[in-house]
C-alpha positions in Angstrom: -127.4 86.0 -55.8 -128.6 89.0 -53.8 -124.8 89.7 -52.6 -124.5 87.6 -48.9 -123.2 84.7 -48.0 -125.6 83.1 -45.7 -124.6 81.3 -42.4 -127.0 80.1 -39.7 -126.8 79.5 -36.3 -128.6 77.0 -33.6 -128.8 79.1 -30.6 -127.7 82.2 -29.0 -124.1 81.0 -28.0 -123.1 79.4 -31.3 -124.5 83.4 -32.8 -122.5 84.9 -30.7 -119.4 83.2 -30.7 -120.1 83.2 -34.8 -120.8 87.2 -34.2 -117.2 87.8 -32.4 -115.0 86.2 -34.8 -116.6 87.2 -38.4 -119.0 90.0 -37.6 -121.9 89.7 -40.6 -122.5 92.5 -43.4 -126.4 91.9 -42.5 -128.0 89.9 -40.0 -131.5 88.2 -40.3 -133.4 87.2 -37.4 -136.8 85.4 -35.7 -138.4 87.6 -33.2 -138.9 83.6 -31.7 -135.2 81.8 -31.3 -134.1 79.2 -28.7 -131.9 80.4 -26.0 -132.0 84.3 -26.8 -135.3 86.6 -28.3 -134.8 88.6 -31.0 -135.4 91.9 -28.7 -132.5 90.1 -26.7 -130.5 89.7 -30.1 -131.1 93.3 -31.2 -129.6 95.0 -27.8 -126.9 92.5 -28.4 -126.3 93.9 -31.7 -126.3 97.5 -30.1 -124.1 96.9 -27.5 -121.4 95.4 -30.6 -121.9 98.6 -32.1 -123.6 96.8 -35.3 -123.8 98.8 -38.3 -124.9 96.8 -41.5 -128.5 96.2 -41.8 -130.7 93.9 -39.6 -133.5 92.6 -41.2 -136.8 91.1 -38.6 -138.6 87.6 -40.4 -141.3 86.6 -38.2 -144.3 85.3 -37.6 -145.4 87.2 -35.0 -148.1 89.9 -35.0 -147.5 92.6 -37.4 -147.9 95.3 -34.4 -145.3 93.0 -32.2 -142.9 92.9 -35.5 -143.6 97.0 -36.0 -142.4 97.3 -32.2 -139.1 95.4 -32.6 -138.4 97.5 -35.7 -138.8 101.0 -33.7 -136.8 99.2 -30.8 -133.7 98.2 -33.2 -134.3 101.4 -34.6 -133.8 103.3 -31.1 -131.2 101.7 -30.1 -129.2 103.2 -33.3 -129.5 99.9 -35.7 -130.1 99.8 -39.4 -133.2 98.5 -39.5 -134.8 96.9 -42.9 -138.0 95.1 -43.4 -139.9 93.4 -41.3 -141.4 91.0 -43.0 -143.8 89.0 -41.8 -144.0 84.7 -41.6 -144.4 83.0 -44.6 -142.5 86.1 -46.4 -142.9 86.1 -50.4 -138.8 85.2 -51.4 -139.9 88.3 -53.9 -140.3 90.4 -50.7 -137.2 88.8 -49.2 -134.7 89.4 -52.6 -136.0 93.3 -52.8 -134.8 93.8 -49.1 -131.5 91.8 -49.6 -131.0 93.5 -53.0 -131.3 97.5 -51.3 -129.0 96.0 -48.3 -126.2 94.5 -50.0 -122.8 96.0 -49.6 -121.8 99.0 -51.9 -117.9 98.4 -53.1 -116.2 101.2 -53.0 -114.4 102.8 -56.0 
């Protein structure tokens, strides 16, 4: 309803292999993930040359989240949120609403 079509991934191969054929309008991730961190997933993002918006849900410490966000952020992605572990689907649906893809007229 908020304008994505979610897909989810197991593990850091199955993301990237997902990643390479059908790059995402957004990407949501765990600071946390089998296989590959989050700081791990965001300087893969870089490297791609990801522009939509990547969005950190964690339960981490809010200073560990606030890190990752200035990281993403240095390395030149749009970063969004974070929000932290249990996140109010409120919360979630305001982020997802200002991050959704504009059409173009």
């Amino acid at each position: 309803m908020c304008g994505f079509l979610p897909m989810q991934t197991s593990n850091d191969t199955a993301f990237r292999d997902q990643f390479m054929a059908d790059p995402p309008a957004m990407v949501a991730l765990d600071l946390g993930m089998p296989g590959m961190d989050g700081i791990e997933l965001l300087r893969f993002l870089s490297a791609q040359g990801f522009e939509g918006p990547v969005l950190i849900i964690s339960g981490f410490d809010r200073r560990i989240l606030e890190s990752a966000f200035r990281l993403g952020s240095a390395l030149g992605l749009d970063m969004v949120g974070p929000l932290e572990k249990p996140a109010r689907i409120d919360e979630l649906e305001a982020i997802l609403e200002r991050s959704k893809p504009r059409l173009v007229e």
